[in-house]
DRENDO-1510 file (C-alpha; in Angstrom, 1 decimal, always signed):
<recs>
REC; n; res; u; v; w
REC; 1; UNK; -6.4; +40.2; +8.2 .
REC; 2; UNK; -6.0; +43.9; +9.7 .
REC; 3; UNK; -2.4; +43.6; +11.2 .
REC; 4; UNK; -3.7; +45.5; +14.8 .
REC; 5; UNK; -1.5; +46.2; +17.8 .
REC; 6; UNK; -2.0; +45.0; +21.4 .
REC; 7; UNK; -2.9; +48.7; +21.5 .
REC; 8; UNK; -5.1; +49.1; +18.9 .
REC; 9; UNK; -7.1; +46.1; +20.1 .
REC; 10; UNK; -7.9; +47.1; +23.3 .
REC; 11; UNK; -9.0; +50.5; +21.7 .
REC; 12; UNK; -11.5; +48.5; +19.6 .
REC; 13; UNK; -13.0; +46.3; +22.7 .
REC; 14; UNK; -13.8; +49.5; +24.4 .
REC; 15; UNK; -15.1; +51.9; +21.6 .
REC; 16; UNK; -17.3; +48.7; +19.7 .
REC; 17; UNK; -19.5; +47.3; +22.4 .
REC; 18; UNK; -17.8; +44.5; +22.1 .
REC; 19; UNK; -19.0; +41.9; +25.2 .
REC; 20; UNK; -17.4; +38.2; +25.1 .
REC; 21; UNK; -14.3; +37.7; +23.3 .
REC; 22; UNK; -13.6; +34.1; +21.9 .
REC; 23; UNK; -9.8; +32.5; +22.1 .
REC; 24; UNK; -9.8; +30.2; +19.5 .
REC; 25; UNK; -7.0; +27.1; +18.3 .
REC; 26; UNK; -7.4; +23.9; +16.6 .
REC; 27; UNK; -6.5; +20.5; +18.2 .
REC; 28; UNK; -3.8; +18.4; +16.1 .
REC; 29; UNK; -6.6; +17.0; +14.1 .
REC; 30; UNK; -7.5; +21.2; +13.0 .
REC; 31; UNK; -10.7; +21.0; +14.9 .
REC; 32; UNK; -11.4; +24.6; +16.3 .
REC; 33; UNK; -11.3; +25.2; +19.9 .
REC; 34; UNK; -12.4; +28.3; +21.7 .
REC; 35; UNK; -13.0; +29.9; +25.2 .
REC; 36; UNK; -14.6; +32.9; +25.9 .
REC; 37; UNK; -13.8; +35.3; +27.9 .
REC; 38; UNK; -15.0; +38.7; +29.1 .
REC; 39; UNK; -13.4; +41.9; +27.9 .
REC; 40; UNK; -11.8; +42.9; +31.3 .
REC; 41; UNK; -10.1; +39.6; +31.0 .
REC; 42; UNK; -8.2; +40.2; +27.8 .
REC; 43; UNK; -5.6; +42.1; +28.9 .
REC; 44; UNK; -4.4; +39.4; +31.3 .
REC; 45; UNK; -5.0; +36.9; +28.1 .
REC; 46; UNK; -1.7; +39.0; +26.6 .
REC; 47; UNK; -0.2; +39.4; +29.0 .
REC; 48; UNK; -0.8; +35.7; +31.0 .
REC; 49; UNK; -2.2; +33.9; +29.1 .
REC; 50; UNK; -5.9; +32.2; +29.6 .
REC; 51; UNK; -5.2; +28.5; +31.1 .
REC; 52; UNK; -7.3; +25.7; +30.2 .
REC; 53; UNK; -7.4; +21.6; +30.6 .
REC; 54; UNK; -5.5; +20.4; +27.9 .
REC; 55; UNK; -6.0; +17.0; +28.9 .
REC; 56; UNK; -9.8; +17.0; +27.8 .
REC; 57; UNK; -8.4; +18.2; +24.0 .
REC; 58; UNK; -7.5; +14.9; +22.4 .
REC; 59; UNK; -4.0; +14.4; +21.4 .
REC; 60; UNK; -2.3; +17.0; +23.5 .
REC; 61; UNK; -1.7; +16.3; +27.0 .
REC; 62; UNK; -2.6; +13.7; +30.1 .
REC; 63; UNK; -4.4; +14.2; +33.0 .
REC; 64; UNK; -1.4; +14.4; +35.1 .
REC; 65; UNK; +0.5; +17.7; +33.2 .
REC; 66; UNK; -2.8; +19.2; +32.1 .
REC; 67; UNK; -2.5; +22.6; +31.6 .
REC; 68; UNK; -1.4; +24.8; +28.9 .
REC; 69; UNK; -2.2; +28.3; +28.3 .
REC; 70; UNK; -3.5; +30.3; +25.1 .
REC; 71; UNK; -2.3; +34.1; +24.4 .
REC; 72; UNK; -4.2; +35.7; +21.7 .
REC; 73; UNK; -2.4; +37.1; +18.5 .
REC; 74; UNK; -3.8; +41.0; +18.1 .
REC; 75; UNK; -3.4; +40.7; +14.4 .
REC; 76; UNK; -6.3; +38.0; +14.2 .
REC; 77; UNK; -8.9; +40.0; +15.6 .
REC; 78; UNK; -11.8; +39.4; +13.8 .
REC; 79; UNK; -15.7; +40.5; +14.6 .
REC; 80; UNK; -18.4; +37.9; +14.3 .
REC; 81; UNK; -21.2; +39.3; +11.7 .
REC; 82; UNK; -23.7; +36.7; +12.4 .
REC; 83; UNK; -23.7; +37.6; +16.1 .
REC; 84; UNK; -25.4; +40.8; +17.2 .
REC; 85; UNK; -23.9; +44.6; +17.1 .
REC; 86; UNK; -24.8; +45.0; +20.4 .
REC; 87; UNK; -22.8; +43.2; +22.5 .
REC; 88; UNK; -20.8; +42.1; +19.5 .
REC; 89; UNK; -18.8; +38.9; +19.8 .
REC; 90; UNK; -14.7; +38.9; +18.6 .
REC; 91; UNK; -12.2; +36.0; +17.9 .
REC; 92; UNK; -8.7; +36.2; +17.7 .
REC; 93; UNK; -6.2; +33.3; +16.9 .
REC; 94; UNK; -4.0; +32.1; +19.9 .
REC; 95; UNK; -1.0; +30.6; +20.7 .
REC; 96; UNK; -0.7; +27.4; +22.7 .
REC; 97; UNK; +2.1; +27.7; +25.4 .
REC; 98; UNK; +3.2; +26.1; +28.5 .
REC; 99; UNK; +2.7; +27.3; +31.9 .
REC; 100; UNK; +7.2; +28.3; +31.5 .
REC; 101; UNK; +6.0; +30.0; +28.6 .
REC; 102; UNK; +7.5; +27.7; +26.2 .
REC; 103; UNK; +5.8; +26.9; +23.0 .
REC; 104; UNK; +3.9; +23.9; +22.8 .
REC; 105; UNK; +4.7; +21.1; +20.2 .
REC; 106; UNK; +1.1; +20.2; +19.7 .
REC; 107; UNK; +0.2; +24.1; +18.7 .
REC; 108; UNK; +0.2; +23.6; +14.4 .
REC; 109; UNK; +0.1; +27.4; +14.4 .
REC; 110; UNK; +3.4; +27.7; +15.9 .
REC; 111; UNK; +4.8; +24.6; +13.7 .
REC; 112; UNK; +3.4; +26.3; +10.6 .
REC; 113; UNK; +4.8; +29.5; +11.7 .
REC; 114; UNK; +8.6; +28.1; +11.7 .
REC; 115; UNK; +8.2; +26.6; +8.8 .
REC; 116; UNK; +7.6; +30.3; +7.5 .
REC; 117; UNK; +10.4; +31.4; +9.0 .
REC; 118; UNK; +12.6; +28.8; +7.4 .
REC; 119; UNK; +11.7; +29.0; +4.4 .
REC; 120; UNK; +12.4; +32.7; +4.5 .
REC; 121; UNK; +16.2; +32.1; +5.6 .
REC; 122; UNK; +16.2; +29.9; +2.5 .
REC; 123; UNK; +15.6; +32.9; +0.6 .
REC; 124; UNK; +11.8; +32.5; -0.5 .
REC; 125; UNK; +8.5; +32.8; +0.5 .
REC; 126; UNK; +5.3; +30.8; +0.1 .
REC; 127; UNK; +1.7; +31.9; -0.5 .
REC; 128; UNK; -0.9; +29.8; -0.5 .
REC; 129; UNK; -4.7; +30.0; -2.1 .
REC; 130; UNK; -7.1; +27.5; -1.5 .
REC; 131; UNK; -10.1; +25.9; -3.7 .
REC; 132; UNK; -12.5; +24.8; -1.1 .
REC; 133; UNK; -15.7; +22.1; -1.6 .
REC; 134; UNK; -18.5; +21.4; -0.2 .
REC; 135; UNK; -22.0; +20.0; +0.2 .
REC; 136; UNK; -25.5; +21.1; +1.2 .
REC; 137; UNK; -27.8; +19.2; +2.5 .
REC; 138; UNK; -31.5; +19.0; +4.2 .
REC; 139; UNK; -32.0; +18.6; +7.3 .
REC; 140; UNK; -34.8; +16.9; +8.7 .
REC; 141; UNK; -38.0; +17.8; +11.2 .
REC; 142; UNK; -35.7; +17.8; +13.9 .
REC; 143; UNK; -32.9; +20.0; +12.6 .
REC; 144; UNK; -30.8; +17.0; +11.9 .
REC; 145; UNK; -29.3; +16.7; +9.3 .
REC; 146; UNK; -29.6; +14.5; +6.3 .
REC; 147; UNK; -27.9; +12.8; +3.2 .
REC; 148; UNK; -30.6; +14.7; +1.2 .
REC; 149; UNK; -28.6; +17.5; -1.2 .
REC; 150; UNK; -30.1; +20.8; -0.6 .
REC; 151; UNK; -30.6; +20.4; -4.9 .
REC; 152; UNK; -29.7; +18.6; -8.1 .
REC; 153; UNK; -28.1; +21.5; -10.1 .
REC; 154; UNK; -24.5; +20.4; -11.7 .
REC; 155; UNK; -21.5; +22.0; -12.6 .
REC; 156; UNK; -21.9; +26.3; -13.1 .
REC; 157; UNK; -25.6; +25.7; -12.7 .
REC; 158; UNK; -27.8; +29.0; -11.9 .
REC; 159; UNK; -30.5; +29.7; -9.9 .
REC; 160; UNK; -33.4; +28.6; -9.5 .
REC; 161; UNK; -31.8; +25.4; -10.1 .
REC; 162; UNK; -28.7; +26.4; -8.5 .
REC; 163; UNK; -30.4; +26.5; -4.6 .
REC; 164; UNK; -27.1; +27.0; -3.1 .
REC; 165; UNK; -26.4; +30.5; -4.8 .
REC; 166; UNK; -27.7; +32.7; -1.9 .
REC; 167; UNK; -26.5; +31.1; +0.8 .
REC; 168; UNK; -22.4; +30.9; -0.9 .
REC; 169; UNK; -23.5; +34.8; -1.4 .
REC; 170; UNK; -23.8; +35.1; +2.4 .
REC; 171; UNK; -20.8; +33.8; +3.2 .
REC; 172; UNK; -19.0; +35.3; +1.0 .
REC; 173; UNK; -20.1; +39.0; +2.1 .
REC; 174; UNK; -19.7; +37.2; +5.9 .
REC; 175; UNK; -15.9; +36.2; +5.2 .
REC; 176; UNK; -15.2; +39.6; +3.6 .
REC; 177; UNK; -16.5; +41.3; +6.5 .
REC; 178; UNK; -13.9; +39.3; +8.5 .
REC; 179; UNK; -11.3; +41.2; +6.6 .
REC; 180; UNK; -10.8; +37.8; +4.4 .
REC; 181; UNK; -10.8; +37.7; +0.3 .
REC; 182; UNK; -12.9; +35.2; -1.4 .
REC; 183; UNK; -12.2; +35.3; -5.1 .
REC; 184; UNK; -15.0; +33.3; -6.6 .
REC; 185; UNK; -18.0; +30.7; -6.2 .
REC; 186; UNK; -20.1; +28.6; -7.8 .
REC; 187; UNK; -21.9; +25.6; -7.9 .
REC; 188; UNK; -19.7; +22.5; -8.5 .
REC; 189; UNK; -20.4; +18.9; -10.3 .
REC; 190; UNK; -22.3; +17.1; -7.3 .
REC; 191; UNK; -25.9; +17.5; -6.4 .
REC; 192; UNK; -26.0; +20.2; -3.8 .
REC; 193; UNK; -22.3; +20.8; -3.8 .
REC; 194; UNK; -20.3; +24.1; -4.0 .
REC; 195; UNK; -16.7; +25.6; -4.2 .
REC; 196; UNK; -15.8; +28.9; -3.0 .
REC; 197; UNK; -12.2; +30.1; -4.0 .
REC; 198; UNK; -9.6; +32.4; -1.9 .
REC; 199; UNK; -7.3; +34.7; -2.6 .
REC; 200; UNK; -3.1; +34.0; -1.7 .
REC; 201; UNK; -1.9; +34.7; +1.3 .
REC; 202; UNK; +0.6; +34.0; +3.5 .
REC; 203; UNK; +0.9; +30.0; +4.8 .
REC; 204; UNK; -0.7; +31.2; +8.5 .
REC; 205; UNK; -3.3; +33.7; +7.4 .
REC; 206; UNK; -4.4; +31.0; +4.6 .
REC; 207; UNK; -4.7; +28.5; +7.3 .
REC; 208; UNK; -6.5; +30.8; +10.0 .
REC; 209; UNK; -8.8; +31.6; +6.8 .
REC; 210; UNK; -9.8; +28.0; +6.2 .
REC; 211; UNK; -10.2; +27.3; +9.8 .
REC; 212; UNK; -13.0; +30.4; +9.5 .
REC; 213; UNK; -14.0; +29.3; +6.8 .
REC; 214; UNK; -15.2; +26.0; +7.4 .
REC; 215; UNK; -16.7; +27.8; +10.7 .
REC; 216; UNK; -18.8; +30.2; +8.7 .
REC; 217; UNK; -20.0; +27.4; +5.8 .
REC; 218; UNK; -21.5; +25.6; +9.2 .
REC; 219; UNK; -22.6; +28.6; +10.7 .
REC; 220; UNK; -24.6; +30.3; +7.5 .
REC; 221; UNK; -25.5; +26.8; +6.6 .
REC; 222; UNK; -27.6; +26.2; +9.8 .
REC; 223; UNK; -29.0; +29.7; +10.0 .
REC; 224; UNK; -30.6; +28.9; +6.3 .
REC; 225; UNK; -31.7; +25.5; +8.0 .
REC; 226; UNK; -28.9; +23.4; +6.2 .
REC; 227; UNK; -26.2; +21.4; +7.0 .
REC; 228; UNK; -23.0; +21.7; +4.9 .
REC; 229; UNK; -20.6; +18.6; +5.0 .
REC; 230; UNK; -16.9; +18.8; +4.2 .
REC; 231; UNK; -16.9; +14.9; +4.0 .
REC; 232; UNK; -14.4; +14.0; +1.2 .
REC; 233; UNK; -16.6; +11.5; -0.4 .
REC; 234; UNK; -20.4; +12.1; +1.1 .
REC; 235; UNK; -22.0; +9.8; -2.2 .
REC; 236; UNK; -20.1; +7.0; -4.3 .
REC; 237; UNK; -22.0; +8.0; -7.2 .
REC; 238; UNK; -20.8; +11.9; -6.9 .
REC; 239; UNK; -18.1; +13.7; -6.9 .
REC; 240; UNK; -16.0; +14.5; -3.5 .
REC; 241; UNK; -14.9; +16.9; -2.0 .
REC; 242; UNK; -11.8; +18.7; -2.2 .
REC; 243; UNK; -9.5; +21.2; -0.9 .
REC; 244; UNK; -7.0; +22.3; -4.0 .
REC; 245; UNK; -3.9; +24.2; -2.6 .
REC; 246; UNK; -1.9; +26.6; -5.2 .
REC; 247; UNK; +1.3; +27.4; -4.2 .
REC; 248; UNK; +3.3; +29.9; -5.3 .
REC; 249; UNK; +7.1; +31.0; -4.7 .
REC; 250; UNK; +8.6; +34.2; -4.0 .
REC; 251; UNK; +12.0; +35.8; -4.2 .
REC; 252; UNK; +12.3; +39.3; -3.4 .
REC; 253; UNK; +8.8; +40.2; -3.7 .
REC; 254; UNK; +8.8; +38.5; -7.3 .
REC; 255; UNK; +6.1; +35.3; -8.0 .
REC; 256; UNK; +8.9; +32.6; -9.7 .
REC; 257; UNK; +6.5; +31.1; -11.0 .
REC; 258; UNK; +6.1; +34.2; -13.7 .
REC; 259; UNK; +8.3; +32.9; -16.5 .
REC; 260; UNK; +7.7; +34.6; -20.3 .
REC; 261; UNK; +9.2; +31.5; -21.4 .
REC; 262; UNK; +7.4; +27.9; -21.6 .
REC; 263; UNK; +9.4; +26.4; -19.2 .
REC; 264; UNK; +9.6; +27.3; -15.0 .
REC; 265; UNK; +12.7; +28.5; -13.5 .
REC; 266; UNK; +14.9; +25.4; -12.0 .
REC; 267; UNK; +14.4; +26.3; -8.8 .
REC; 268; UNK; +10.4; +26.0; -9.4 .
REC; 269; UNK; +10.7; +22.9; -10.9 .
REC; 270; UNK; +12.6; +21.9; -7.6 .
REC; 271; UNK; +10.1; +23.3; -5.5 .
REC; 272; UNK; +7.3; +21.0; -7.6 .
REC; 273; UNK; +9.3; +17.8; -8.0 .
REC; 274; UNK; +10.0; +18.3; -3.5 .
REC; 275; UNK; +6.2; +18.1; -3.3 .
REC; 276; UNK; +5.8; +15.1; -5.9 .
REC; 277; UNK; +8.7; +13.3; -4.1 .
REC; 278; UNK; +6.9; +13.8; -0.5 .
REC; 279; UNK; +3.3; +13.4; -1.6 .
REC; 280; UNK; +2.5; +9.4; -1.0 .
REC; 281; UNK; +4.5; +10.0; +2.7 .
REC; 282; UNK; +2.2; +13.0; +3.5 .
REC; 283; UNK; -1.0; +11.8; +2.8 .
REC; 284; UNK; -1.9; +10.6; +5.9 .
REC; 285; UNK; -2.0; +14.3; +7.2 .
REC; 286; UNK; -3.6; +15.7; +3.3 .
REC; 287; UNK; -6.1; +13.0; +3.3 .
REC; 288; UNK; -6.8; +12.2; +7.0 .
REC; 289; UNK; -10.0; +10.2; +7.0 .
REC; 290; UNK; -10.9; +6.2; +6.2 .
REC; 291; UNK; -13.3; +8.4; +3.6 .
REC; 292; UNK; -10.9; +10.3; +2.1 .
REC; 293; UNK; -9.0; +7.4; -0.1 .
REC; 294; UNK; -12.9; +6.4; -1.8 .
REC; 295; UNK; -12.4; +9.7; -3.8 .
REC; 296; UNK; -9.2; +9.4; -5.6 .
REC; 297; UNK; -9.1; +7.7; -8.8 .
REC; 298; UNK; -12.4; +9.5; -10.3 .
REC; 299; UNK; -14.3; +12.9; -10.9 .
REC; 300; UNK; -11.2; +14.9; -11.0 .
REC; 301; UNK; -9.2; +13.3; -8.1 .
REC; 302; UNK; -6.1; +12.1; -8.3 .
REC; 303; UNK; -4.5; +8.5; -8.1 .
REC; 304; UNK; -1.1; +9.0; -9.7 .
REC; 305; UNK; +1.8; +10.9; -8.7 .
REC; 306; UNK; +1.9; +12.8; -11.5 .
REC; 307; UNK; +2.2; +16.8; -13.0 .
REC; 308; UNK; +1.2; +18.1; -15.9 .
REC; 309; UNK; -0.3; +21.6; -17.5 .
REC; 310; UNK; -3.7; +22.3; -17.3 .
REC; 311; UNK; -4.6; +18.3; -17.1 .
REC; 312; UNK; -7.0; +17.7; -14.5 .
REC; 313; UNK; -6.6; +14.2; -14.2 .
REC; 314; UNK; -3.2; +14.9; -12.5 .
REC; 315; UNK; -1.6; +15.3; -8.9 .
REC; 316; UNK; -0.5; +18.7; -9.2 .
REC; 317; UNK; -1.0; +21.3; -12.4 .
REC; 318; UNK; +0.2; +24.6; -13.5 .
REC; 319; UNK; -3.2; +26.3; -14.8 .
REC; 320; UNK; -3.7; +28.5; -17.2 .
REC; 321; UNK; -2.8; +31.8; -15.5 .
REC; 322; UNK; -0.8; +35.0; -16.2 .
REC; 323; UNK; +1.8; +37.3; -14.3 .
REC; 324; UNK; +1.1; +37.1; -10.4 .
REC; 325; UNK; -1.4; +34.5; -10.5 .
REC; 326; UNK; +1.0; +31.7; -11.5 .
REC; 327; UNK; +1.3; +28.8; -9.6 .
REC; 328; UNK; +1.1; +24.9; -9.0 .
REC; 329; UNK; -2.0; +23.4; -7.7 .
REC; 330; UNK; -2.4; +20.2; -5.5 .
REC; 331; UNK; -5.2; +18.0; -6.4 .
REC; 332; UNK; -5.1; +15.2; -3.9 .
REC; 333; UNK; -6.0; +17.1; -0.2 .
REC; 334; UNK; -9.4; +17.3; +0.8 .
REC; 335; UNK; -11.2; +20.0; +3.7 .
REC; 336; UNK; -10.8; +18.0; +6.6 .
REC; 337; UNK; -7.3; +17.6; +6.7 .
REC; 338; UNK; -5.5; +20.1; +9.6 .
REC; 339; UNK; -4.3; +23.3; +7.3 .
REC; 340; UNK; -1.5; +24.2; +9.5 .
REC; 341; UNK; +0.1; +20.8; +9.2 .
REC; 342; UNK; -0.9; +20.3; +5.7 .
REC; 343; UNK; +0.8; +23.6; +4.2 .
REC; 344; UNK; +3.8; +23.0; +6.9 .
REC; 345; UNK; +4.6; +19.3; +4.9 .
REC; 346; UNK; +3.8; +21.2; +1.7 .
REC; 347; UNK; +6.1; +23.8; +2.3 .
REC; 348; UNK; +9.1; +21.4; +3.7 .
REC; 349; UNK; +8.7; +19.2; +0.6 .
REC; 350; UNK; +9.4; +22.4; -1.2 .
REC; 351; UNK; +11.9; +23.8; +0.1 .
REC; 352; UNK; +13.7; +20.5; +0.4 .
REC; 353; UNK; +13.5; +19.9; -3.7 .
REC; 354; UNK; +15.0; +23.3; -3.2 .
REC; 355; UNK; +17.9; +22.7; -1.4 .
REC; 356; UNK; +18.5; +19.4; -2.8 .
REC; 357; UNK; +18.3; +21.0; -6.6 .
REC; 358; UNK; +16.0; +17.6; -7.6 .
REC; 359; UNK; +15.1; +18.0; -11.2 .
REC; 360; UNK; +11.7; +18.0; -12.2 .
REC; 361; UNK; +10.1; +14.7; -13.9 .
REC; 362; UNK; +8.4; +14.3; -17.0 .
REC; 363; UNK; +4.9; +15.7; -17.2 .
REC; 364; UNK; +2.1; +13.8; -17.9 .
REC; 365; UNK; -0.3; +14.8; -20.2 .
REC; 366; UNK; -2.7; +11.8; -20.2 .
REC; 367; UNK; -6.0; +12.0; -19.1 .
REC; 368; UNK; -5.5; +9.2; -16.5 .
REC; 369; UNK; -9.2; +8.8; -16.0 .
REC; 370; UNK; -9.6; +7.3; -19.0 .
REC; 371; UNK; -6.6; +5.1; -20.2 .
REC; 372; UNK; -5.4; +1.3; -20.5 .
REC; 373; UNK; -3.5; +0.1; -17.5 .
REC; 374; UNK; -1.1; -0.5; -19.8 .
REC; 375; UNK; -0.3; +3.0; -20.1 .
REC; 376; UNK; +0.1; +3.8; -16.2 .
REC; 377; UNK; +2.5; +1.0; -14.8 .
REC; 378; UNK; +5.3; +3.7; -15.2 .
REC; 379; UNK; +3.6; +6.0; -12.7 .
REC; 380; UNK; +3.7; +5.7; -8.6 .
REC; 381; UNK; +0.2; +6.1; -6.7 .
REC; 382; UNK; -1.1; +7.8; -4.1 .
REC; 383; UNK; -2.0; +5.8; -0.6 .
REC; 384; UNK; -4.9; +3.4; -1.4 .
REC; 385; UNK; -6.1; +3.3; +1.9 .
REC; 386; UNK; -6.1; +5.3; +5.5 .
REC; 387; UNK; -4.3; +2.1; +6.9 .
REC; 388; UNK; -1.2; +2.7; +3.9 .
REC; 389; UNK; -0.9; +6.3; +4.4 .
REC; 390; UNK; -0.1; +6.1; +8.1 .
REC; 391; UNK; +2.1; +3.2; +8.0 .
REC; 392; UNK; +3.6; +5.7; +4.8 .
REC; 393; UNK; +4.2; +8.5; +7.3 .
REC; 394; UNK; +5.3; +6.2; +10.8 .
REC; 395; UNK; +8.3; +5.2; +8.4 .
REC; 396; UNK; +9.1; +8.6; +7.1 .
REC; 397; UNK; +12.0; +10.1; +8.2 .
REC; 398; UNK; +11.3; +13.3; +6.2 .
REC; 399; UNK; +7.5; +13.7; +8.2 .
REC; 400; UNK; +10.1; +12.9; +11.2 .
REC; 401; UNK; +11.8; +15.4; +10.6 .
REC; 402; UNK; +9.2; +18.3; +9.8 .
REC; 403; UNK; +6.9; +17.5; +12.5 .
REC; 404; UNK; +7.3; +17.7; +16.6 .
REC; 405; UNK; +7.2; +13.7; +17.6 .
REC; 406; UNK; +4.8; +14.5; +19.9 .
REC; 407; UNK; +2.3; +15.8; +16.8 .
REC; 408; UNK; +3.4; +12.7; +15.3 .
REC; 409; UNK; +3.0; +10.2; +17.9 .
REC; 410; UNK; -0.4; +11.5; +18.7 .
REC; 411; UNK; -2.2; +11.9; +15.6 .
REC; 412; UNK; -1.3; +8.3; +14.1 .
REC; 413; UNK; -2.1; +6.5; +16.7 .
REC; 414; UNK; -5.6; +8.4; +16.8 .
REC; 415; UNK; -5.5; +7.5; +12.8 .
REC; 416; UNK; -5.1; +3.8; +13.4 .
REC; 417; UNK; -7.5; +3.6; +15.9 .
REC; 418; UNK; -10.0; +5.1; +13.6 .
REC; 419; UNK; -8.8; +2.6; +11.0 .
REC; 420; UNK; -8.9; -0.6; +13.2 .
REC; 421; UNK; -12.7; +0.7; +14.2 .
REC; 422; UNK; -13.5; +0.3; +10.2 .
REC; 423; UNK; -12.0; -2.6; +9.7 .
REC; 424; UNK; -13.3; -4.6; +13.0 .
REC; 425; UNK; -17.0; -2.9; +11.4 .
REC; 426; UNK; -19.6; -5.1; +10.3 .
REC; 427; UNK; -21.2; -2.2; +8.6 .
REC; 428; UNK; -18.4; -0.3; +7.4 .
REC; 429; UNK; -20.5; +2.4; +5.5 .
REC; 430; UNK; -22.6; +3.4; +8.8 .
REC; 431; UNK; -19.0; +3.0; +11.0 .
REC; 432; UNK; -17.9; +6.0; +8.2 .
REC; 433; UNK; -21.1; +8.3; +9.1 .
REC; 434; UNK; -20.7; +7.3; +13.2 .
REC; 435; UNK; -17.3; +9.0; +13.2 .
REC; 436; UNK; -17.5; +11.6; +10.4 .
REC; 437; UNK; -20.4; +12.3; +9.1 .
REC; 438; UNK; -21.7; +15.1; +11.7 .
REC; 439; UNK; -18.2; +15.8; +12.9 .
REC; 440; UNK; -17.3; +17.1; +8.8 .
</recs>
């Protein structure tokens, strides 16, 4: 995003008819927040801060110590296209603070941030890219929306059967015109679904970009009187959704992933086998719904903690790229998962293979879709269930480590009561749409 000053920014308000300015942050679960507030108010937003009643945002604080206070970061300023030039609408990312001024535990931002930081006294630097599905659907008479897919094209498909292609091409011109890079889109396996690809970035742009993103998908989505769901697996019989991550490292401006030879660099494989080792403990917070566990195992999720090249069928692969473009990719995460806390695990995981030197295992090059059982005993696999993962992460004393208590505390409990709401379900199917299905 344009790196603005507190200067610059309140140059742009004044010269851009800009009339309501929205402060926008995500709860611990990365839903997005936001207040408005009128441009002779933003000066006091930087300089005070703009209080609001953090008991009514679930997981951050009680009724009795309710407020906390947001302070916009001037490099996030971003216009709203799909609102109108006059009177134009802005958003900027904020920070969560308390009424001292200290930093607030629950704020992901500021957790990601640190984890930045970090990483960069370790030596290295992260970017991250993200892969990003999801699908369309009809809505019906009433503007509500359905489990209808907005068409039945397939993998690449084009137009006419591809009914999605104009509507990815709006939000792809939308997000540039928010100063973010989409690489690529297309149509992907399921009826009605679609992937749009991002450029690298740094860990807290990338995660203020997916936050947008899924904004805009909704947004662009209802304007074409659609709904777009983010639901990791909206159909049994169709593929899910997913949110691939690549990673790659840096070290004095250089991608270490770049390698003329076959092999990577040790410290890479570090950096992978860190992830591989953490993966199962982190799931809870990469996979963060009951749904989310139904799409492992088949079209092109992963069970097994595994690597490979190229393969697919694994947890994490190197893909065929050249020069600055190397990198790992994650298979297992899917779009509903919180970014920030997501690419803060990621990133620990990492740099802990780092500083532990662990040596990378054995890749797989299987296609684990399709063998005997026989074949897999050797290999550990991912959570089976919501109700595994969190019990995986309550007993982890790494995700104790990288993550505020209070984060933790908060967000499992609200995971078990979720999963305690299935399992007490007599109709477990419509308990999944009740709590997800419009929210995703």
């Amino acid at each position: 995003m344009n790196d603005y000053t507190y200067r610059e920014v309140m140059q742009y308000i004044s010269e851009n008819d800009v009339k309501f300015i929205r402060l926008a942050f995500c709860d611990i679960f990365g839903k997005q927040k936001n207040i408005s507030i009128m441009p002779r108010e933003l000066s006091r937003a930087f300089e005070e801060g703009i209080c609001f009643d953090a008991s009514a945002v679930r997981g951050f604080m009680n009724i009795e110590m309710s407020d906390l206070l947001l302070f916009p970061d001037p490099t996030t300023l971003s216009i709203l296209p799909w609102r109108p030039s006059q009177g134009r609408v802005v958003r900027f990312f904020c920070d969560i603070k308390y009424p001292d001024g200290t930093p607030f535990e629950g704020d992901g931002r500021q957790v990601l941030r640190q984890a930045q930081e970090d990483m960069r006294r370790l030596g290295y630097s992260v970017k991250i890219g993200t892969e990003c599905e999801f699908y369309l659907l009809r809505q019906d008479e009433d503007g509500l929306p359905t489990k209808i897919p907005h068409d039945n094209a397939s993998y690449l498909d084009i137009a006419p059967l591809d009914k999605g292609e104009n509507v990815r091409r709006q939000i792809c011109l939308t997000l540039e015109e928010m100063n973010m890079r989409p690489e690529a889109s297309h149509h992907e396996q399921g009826p009605g679904q679609n992937e749009i690809d991002f450029a690298y970035d740094s860990a807290v742009t990338t995660a203020d970009n997916m936050i947008t993103f899924r904004s805009v998908v909704k947004t662009l989505a209802a304007a074409n009187g659609l709904y777009a769901s983010f639901m990791p697996k909206l159909f049994r019989d169709h593929a899910g959704n997913g949110l691939h991550i690549n990673l790659s490292l840096f070290q004095h401006g250089e991608n270490l992933f770049c390698n003329p030879e076959e092999s990577h660099s040790p410290v890479v494989e570090s950096f992978i086998m860190g992830i591989l080792t953490r993966c199962y403990e982190i799931s809870a917070f990469l996979n963060p719904l009951v749904n989310s566990y139904d799409r492992f195992g088949n079209y092109e999720a992963p069970r097994y903690i595994t690597w490979s090249h190229q393969n697919r069928s694994q947890l994490i692969r190197i893909p065929a790229a050249h020069g600055v473009n190397q990198r790992m990719e994650l298979r297992s995460p899917d779009p509903c998962a919180n970014p920030y806390l997501a690419f803060s695990l990621l990133i620990r995981a990492g740099m802990e293979g780092i500083e532990r030197g662990l040596k990378l295992c054995d890749p797989c090059n299987l296609n684990l879709y399709d063998v005997p059982a026989s074949l897999v005993r050797e290999y550990d696999c991912l959570p089976s269930n919501l109700n595994e993962a969190i019990k995986a992460a309550r007993n982890s004393e790494f995700v104790h480590r990288a993550l505020p208590e209070k984060i933790i505390d908060a967000y499992l409990s609200a995971k078990t009561s979720e999963w305690n709401r299935y399992v007490d379900a007599p109709d477990k199917s419509a308990m999944i749409d009740s709590l997800y299905f419009s929210a995703y």
